[in-house]
C-alpha positions as CSV (number, residue, x, y, z in Angstrom):
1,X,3.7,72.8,-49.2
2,X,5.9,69.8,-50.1
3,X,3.6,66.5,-50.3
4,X,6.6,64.6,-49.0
5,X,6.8,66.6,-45.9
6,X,3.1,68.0,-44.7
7,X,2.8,70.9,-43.0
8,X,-0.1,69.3,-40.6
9,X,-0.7,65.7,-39.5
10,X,-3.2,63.5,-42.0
11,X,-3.1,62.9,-45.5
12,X,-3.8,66.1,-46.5
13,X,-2.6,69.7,-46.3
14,X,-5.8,71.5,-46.8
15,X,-9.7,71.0,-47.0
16,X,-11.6,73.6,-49.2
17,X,-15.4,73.7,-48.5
18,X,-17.2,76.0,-50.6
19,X,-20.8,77.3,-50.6
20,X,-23.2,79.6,-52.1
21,X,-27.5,79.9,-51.6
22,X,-28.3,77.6,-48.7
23,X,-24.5,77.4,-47.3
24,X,-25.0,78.8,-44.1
25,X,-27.2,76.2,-43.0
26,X,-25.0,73.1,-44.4
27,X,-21.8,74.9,-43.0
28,X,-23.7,74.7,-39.0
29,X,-24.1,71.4,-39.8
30,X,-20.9,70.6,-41.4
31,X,-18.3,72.2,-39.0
32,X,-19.8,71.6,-35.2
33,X,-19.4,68.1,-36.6
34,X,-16.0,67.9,-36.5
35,X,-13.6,66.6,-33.9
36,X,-11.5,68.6,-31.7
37,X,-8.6,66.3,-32.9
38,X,-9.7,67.2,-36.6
39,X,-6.1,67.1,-38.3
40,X,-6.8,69.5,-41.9
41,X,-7.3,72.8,-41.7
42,X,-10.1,74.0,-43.3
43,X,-10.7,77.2,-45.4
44,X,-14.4,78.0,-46.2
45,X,-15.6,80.1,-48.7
46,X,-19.2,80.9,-48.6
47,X,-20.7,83.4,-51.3
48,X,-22.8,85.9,-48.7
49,X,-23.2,90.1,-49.4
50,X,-20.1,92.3,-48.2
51,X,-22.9,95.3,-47.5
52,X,-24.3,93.3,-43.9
53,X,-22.5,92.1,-40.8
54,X,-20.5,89.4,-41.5
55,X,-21.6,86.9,-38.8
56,X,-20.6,83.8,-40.5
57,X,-17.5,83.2,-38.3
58,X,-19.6,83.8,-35.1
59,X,-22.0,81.5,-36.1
60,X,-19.9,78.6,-36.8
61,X,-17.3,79.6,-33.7
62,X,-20.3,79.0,-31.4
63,X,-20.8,75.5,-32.0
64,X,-17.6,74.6,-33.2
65,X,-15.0,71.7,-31.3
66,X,-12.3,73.2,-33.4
67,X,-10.9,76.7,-33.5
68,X,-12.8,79.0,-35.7
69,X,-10.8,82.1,-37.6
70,X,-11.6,84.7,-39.6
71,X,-9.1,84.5,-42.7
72,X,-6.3,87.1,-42.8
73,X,-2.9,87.3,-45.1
74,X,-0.7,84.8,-43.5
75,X,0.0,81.5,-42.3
76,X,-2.7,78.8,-42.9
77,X,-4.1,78.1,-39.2
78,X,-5.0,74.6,-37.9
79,X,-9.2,74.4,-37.3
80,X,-11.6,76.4,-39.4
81,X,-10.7,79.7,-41.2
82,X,-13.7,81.6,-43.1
83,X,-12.7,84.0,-45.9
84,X,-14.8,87.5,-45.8
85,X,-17.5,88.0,-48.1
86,X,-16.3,88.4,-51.8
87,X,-12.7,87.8,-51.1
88,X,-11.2,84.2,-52.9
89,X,-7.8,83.3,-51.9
90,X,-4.5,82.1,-52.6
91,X,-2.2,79.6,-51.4
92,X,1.9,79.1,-51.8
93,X,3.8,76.2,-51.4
94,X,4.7,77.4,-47.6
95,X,1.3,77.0,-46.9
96,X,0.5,80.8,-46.6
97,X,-2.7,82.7,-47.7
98,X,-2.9,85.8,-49.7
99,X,-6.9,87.3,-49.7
100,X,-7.6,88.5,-52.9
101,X,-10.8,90.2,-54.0
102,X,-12.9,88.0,-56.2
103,X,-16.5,88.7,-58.4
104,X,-20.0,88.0,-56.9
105,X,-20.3,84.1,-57.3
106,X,-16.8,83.5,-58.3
107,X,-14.6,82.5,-55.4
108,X,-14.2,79.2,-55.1
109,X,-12.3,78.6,-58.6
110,X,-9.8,81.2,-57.5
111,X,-8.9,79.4,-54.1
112,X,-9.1,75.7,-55.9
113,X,-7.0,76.2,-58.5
114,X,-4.6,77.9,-56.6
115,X,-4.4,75.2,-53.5
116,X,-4.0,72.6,-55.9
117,X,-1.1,74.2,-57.6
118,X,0.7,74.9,-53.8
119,X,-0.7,71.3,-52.4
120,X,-0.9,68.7,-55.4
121,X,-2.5,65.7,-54.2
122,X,-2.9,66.8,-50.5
123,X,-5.8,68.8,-51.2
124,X,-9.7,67.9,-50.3
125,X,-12.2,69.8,-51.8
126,X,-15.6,70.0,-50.9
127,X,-18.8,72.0,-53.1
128,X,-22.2,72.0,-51.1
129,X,-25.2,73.6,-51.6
130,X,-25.6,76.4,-54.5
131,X,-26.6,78.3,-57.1
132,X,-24.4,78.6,-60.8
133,X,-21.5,76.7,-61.1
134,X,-18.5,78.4,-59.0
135,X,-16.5,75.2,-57.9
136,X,-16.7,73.5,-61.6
137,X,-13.2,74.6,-62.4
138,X,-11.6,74.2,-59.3
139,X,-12.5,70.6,-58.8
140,X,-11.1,70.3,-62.3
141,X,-7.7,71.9,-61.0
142,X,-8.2,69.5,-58.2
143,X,-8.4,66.6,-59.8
144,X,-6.0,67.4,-62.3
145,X,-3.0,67.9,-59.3
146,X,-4.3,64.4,-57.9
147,X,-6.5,65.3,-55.2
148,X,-9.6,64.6,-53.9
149,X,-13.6,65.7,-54.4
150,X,-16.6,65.4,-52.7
151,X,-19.8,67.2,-53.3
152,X,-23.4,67.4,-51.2
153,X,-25.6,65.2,-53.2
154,X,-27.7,67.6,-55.7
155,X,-30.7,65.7,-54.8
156,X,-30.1,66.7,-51.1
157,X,-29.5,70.4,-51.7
158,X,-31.1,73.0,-50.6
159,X,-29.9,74.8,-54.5
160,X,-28.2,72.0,-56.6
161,X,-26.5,74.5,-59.1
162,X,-22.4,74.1,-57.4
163,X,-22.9,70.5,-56.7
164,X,-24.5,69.6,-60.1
165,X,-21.6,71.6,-61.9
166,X,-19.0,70.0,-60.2
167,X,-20.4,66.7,-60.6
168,X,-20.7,67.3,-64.3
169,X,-16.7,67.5,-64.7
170,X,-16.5,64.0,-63.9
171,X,-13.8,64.7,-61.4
172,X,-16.2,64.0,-58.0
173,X,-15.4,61.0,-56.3
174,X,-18.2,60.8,-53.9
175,X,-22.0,62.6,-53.7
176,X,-23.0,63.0,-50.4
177,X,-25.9,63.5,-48.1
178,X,-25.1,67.0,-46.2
179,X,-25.3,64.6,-43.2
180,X,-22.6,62.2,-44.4
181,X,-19.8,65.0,-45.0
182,X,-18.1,65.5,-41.5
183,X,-18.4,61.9,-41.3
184,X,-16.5,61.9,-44.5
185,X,-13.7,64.0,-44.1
186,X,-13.4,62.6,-41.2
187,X,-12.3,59.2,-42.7
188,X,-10.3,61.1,-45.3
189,X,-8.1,62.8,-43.0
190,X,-7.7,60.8,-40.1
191,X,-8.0,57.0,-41.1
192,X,-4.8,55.6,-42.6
193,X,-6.1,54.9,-46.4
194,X,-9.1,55.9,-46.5
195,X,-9.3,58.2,-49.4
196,X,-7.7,55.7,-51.2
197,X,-10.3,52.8,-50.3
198,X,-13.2,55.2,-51.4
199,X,-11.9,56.3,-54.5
200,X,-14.5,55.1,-56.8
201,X,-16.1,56.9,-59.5
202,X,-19.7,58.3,-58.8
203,X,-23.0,56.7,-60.7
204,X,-25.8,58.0,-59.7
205,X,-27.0,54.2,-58.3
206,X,-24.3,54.4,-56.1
207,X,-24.5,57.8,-54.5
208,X,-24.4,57.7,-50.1
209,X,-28.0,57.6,-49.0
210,X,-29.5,55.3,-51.5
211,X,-29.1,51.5,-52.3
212,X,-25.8,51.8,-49.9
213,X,-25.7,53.7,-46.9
214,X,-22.4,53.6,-45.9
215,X,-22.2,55.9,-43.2
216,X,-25.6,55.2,-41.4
């Protein structure tokens, strides 16, 4: 995707949300929270056991103002699109997906590293609730190609382990209660500078849903 000519309206060609231990819950909270009119697609990757039924896409489909997809080779797909269980991804500069089998645990990085090489700056990435630290090197990757980071605010997670890593690389621009983050991506993508207006580093004084409660 060329960042001078977006494949999809907003200031950003991509949102990556990813989630381990406590996901499913901050995902139904996350995703029926978005708008119909929701610009960014979004690709979620949620660490959950290949060996059950995969219900994940179901779940969030049901509540869901935007489309819900399960992720196949391809085209990346205005709404939501859920990668299977164990599978990370890669993105090209067309803005098409290849699956790709990943580790237990380790597929966010994979999917990260790789949007922010194919998207630069137009990428939004997101690490909620977890255990271990996939995510960490991603947001690095992020960072690095000039996008942007949020995490769910360790103290508010269900398993702090993916936001606490991520926060530790110094590259998170905002720690956020679970139920701040649609409201957040929402000013991201659709109001005219306003990832640019929140860019601020994080200190823990400042984090949403203490002193300042931005989004209240």
């Amino acid at each position: 995707m060329e960042s001078q000519s977006p494949a999809f309206p907003g200031g950003f060609d991509v949102v990556v949300v990813a989630a381990s231990a406590g996901g499913v819950k901050a995902l139904r909270t996350i995703v029926p929270a978005l708008p119909a009119a929701f610009p960014t697609p979004v690709l979620v990757v949620q660490h959950r056991r290949p060996d059950t039924a995969d219900l994940l896409t179901g779940l969030l489909r049901a509540r869901a103002a935007l489309p819900v997809h399960e992720a196949a080779d391809g085209a990346l797909r205005p709404g939501v699109t859920v990668l299977p269980p164990r599978t990370s991804a890669r993105v090209d500069g067309s803005g098409a997906l290849t699956l790709t089998p990943a580790p237990p645990n380790r597929t966010a990085d994979g999917l990260l590293v790789s949007a922010a090489a194919a998207c630069g700056p137009r990428v939004l990435a997101v690490v909620l609730t977890g255990r271990l630290d996939d995510g960490a090197a991603g947001v690095r990757a992020v960072r690095r190609a000039g996008g942007r980071v949020l995490v769910q605010d360790p103290d508010d997670a269900e398993f702090p382990g993916m936001p606490s890593a991520a926060l530790a690389t110094g590259c998170v621009e905002h720690a956020l209660p679970l139920r701040h983050v649609a409201a957040a991506l929402v000013a991201y993508t659709m109001a005219p500078g306003a990832a640019d207006l929140l860019a601020v580093p994080v200190a823990p004084w400042a984090r949403f849903g203490t002193a300042t409660d931005v989004f209240a």
